[in-house]
MIKE-353652 format. One line per field, with one value per residue: x, y, z of N, C-alpha, C, O in turn; residue in three letters; residue number from 1; chain. Coordinates in Angstrom, 1 decimal, m for minus. Layout:
<atoms>
n_px: c(X; ...)
n_py: c(Y; ...)
n_pz: c(Z; ...)
ca_px: c(X; ...)
ca_py: c(Y; ...)
ca_pz: c(Z; ...)
c_px: c(X; ...)
c_py: c(Y; ...)
c_pz: c(Z; ...)
o_px: c(X; ...)
o_py: c(Y; ...)
o_pz: c(Z; ...)
rest: c(ALA; ...)
nr: c(NUM; ...)
kette: c(A; ...)
</atoms>
This chain:
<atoms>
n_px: c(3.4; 2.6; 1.3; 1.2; m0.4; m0.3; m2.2; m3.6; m2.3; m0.6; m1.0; m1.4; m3.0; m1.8; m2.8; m5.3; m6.6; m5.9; m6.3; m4.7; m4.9; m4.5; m4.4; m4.1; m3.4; m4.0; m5.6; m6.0; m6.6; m5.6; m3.2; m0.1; m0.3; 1.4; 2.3; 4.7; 7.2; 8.8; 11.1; 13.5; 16.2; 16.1; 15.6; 13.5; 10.4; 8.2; 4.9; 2.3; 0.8; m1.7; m3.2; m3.4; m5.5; m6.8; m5.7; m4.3; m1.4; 0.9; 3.1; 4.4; 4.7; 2.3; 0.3; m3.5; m3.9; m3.2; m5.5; m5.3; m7.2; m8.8; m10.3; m12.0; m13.5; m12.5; m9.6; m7.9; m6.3; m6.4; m5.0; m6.0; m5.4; m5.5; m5.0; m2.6; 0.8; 3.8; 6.1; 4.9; 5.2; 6.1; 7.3; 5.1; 4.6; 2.8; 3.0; 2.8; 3.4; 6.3; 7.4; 6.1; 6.0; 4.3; 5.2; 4.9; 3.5; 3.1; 2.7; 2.5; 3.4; 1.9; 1.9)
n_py: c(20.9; 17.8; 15.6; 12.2; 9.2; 6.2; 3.1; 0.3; m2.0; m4.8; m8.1; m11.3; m14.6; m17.1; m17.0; m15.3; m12.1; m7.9; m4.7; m2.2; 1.4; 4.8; 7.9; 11.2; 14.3; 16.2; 16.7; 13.5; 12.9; 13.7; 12.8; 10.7; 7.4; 5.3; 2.4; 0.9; m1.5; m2.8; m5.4; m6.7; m5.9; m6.0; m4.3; m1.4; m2.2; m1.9; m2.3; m1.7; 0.7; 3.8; 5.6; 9.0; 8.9; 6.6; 4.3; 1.1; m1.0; m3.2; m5.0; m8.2; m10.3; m10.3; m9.7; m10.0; m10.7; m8.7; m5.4; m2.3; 0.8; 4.0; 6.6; 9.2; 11.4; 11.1; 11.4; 9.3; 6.3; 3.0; m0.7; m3.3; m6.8; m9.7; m13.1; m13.6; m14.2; m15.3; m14.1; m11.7; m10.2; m7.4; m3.9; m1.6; 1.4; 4.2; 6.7; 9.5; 9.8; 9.6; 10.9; 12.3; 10.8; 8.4; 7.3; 4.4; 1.1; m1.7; m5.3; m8.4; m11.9; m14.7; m18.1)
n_pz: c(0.6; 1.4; 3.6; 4.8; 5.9; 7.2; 8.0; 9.1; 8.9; 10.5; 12.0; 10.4; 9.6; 7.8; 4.3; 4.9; 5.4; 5.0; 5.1; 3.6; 4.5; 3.4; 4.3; 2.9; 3.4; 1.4; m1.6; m3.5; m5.8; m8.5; m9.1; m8.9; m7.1; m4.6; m3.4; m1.4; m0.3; 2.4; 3.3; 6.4; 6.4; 3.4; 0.3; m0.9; m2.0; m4.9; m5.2; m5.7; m8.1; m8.6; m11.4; m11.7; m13.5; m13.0; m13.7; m12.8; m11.6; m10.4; m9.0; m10.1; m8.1; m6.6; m8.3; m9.0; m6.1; m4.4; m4.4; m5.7; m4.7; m5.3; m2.6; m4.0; m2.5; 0.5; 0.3; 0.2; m0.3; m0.5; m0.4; m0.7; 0.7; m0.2; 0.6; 1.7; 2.5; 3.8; 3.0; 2.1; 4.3; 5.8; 6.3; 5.1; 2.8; 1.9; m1.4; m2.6; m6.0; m5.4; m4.0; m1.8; 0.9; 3.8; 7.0; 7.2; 7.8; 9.4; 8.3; 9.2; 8.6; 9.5; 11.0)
ca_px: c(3.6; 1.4; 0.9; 0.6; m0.9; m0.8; m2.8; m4.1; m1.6; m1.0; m1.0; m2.5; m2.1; m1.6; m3.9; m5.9; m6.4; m5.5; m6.4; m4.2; m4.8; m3.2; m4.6; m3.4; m3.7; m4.4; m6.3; m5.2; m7.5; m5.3; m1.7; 0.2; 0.0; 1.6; 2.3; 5.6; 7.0; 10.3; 11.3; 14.0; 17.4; 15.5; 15.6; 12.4; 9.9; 7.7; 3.8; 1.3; m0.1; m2.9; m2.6; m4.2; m6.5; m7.3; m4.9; m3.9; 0.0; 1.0; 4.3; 4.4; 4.6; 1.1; m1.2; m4.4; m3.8; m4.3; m6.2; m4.8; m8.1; m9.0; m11.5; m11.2; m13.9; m11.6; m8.3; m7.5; m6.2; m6.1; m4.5; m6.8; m4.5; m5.6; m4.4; m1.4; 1.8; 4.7; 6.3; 4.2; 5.7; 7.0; 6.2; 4.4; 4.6; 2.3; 3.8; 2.7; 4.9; 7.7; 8.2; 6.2; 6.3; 4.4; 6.1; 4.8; 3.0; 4.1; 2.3; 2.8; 2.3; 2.9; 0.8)
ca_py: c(19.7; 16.6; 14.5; 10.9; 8.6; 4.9; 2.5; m0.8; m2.7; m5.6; m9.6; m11.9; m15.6; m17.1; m17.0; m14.0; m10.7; m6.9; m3.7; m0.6; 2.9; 5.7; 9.1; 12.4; 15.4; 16.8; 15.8; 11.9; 12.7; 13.9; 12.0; 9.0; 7.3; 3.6; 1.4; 0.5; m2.4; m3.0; m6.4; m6.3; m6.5; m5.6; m3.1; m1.2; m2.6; m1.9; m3.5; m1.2; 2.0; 3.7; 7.3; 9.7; 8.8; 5.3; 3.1; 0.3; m1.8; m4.5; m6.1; m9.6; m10.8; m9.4; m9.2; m11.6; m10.8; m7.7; m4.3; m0.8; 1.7; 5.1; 7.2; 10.7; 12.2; 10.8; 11.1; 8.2; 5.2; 2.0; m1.6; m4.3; m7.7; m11.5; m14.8; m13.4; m15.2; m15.1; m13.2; m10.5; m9.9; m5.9; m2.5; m1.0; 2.9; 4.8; 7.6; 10.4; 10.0; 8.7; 12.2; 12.6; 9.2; 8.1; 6.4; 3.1; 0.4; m3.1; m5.9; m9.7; m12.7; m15.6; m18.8)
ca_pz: c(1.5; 1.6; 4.8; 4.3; 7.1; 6.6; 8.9; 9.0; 9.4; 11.8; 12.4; 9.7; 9.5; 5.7; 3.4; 4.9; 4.2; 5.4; 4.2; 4.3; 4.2; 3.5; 4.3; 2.7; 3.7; 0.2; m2.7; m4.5; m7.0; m10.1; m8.6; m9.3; m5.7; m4.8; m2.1; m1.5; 1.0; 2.7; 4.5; 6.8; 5.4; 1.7; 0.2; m0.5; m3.7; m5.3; m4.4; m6.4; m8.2; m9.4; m11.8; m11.2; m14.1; m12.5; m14.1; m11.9; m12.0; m9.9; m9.0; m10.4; m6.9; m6.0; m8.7; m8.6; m4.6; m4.0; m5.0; m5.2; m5.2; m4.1; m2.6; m3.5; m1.6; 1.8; m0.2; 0.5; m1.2; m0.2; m0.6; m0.2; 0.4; 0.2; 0.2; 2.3; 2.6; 4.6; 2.2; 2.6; 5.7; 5.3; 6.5; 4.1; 2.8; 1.2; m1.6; m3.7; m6.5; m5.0; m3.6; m0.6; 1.9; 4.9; 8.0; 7.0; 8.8; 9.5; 8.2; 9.7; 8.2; 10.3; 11.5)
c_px: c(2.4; 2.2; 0.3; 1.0; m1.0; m1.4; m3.1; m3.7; m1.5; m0.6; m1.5; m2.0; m2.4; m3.0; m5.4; m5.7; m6.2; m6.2; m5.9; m4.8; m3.9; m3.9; m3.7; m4.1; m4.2; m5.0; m5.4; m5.8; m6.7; m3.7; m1.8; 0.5; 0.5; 2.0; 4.1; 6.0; 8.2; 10.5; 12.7; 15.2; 17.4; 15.7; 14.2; 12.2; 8.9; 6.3; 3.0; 1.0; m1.1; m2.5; m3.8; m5.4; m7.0; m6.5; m4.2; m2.5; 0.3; 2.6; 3.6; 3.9; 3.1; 0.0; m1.8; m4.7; m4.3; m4.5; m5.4; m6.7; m8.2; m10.1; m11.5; m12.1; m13.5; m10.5; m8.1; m6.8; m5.9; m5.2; m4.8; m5.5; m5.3; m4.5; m3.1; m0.1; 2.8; 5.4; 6.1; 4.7; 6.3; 6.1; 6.4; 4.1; 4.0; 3.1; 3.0; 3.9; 6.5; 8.2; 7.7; 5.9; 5.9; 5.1; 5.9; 3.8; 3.3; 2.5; 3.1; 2.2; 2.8; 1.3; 1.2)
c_py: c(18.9; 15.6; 13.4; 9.9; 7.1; 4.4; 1.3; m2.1; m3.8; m6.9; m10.4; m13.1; m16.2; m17.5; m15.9; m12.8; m9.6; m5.6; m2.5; 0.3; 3.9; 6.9; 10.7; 13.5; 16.5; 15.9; 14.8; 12.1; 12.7; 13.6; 11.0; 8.8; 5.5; 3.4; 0.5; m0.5; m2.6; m4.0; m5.9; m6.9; m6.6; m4.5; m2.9; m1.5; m2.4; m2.7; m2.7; 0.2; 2.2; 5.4; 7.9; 9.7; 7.5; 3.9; 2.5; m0.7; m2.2; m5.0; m7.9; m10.5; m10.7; m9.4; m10.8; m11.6; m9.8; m6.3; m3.0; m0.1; 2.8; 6.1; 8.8; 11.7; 12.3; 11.1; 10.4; 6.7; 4.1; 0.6; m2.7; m5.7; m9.0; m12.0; m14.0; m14.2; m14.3; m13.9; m12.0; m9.8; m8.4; m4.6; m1.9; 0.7; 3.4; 6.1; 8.2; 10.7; 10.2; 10.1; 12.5; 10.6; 9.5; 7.5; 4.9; 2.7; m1.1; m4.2; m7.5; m10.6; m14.3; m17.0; m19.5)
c_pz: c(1.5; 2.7; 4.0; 5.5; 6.6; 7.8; 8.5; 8.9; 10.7; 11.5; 11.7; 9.9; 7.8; 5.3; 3.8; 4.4; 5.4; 4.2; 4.6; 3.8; 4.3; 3.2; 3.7; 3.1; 2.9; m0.6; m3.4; m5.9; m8.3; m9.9; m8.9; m7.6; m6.1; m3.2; m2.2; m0.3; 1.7; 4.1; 5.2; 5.9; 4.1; 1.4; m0.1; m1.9; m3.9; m5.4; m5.3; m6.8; m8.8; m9.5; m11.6; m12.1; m13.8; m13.2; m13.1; m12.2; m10.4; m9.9; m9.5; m9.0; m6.2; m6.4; m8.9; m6.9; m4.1; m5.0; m4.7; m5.5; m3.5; m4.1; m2.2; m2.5; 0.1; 1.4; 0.4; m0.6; 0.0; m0.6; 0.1; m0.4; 1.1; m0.2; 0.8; 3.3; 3.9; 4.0; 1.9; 3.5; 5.5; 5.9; 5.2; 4.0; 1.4; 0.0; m2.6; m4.9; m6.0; m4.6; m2.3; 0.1; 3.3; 5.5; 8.3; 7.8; 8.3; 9.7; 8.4; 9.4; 8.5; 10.5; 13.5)
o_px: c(1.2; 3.2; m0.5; 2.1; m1.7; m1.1; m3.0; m4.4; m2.3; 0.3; m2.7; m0.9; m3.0; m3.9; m6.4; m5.0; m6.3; m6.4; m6.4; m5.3; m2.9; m4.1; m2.7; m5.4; m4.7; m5.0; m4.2; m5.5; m7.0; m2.9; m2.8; 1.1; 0.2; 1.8; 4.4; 5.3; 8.9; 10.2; 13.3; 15.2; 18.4; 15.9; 13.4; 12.9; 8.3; 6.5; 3.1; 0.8; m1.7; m2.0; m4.9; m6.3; m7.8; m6.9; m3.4; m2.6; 0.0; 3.2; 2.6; 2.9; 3.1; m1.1; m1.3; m5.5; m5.4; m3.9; m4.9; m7.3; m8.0; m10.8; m11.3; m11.5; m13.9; m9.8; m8.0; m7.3; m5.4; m4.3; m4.3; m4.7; m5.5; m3.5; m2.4; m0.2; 2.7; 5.4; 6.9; 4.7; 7.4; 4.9; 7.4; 3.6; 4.4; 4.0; 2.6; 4.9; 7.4; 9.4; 8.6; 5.8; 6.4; 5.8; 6.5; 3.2; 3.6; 1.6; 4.1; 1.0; 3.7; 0.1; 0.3)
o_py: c(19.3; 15.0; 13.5; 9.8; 6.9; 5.1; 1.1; m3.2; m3.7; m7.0; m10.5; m13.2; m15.6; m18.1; m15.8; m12.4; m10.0; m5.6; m1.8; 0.2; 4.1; 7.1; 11.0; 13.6; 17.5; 14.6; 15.1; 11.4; 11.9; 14.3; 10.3; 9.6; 4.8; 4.1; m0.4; m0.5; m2.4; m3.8; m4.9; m7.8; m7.0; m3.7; m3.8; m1.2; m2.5; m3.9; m3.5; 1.0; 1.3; 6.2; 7.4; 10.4; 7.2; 2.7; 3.2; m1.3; m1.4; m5.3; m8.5; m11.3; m11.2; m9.3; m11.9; m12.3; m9.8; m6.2; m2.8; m0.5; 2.8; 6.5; 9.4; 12.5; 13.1; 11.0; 10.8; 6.5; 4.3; 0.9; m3.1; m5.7; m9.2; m11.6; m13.9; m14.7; m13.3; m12.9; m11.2; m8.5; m8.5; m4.3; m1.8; 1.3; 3.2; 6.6; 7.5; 11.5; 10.9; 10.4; 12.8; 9.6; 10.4; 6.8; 4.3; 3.5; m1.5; m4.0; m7.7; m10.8; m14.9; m16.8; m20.1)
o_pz: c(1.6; 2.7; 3.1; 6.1; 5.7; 8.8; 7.3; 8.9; 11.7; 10.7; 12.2; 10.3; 6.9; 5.8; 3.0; 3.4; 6.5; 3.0; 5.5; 2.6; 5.0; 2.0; 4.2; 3.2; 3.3; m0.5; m3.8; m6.9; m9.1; m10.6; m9.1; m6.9; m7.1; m2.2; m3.1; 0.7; 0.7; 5.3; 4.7; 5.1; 3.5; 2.2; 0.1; m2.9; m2.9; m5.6; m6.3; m5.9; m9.4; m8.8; m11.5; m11.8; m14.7; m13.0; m12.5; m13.3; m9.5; m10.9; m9.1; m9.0; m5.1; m5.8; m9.0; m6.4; m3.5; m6.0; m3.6; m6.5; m2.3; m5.1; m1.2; m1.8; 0.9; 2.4; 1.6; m1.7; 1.1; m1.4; 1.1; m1.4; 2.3; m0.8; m0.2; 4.4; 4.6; 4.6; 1.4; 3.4; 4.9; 6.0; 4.4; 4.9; 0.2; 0.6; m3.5; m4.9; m6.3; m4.8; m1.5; m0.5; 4.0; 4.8; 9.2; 8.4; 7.2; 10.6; 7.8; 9.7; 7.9; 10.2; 14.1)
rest: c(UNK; UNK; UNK; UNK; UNK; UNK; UNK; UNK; UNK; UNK; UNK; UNK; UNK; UNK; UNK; UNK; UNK; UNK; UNK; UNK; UNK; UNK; UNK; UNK; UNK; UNK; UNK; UNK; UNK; UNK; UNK; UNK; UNK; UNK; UNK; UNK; UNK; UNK; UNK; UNK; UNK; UNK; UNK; UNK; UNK; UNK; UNK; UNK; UNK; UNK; UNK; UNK; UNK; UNK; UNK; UNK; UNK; UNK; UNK; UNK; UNK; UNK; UNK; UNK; UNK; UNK; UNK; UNK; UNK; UNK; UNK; UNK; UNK; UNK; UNK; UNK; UNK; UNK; UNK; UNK; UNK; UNK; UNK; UNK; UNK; UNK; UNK; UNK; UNK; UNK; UNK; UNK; UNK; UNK; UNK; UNK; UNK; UNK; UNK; UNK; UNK; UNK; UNK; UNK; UNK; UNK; UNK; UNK; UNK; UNK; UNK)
nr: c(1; 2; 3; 4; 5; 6; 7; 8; 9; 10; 11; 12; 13; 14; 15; 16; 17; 18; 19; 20; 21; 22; 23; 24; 25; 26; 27; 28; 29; 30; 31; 32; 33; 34; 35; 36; 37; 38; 39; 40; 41; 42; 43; 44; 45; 46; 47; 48; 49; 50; 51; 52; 53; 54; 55; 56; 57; 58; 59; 60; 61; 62; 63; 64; 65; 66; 67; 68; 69; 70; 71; 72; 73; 74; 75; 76; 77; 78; 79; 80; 81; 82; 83; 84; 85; 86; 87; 88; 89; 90; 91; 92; 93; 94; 95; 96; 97; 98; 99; 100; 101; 102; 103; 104; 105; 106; 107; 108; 109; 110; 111)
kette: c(A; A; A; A; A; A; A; A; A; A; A; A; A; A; A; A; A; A; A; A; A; A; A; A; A; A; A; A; A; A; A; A; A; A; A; A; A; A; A; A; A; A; A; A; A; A; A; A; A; A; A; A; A; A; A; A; A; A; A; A; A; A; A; A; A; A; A; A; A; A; A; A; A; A; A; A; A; A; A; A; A; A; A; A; A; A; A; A; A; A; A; A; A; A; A; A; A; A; A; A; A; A; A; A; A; A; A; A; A; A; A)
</atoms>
């Protein structure tokens, strides 16, 4: 079993930035982790990963915007986010290969 903690979430207005986290309870180090996002009435998409050998991928929608990276001595990964649109707007869920899933956190992006 792996625990996964997201945080950081919150209130931005456009063209700022946010940075989530996503705590595991186990090592990120040698996993595919991503960042997944779900507006209301969407279904849920696809925002970013990084393998467990450091290769980094991007929804269209995203990249140039923001960063996926992670820090194994916290297991942790992150999801650095500029220039943030309305669009953005979604709670956001951390996943260890699309098999274990934190409880999200809700990102707002309003003026």
């Amino acid at each position: 079993q792996v625990q996964l903690v997201e945080s950081g979430g919150g209130s931005a207005q456009p063209g700022g930035s946010l940075r989530l986290s996503c705590a595991a309870s186990r090592s990120v180090r040698f996993y595919d982790m991503a960042w997944y996002r779900q507006a209301p009435g969407k279904q849920r998409e696809f925002v970013a990963t990084i393998s467990g050998g450091g290769t980094t991928d991007y929804a269209d929608s995203v990249k140039g915007r923001f960063t996926i990276f992670r820090d194994d001595a916290k297991n942790t990964v992150y999801l650095q986010m500029n220039n943030l649109g309305p669009s953005d707007s979604a709670k956001y869920y951390c996943t260890r290969g699309e098999i274990y899933w934190g409880q999200g956190t809700q990102v707002t992006v309003s003026s």
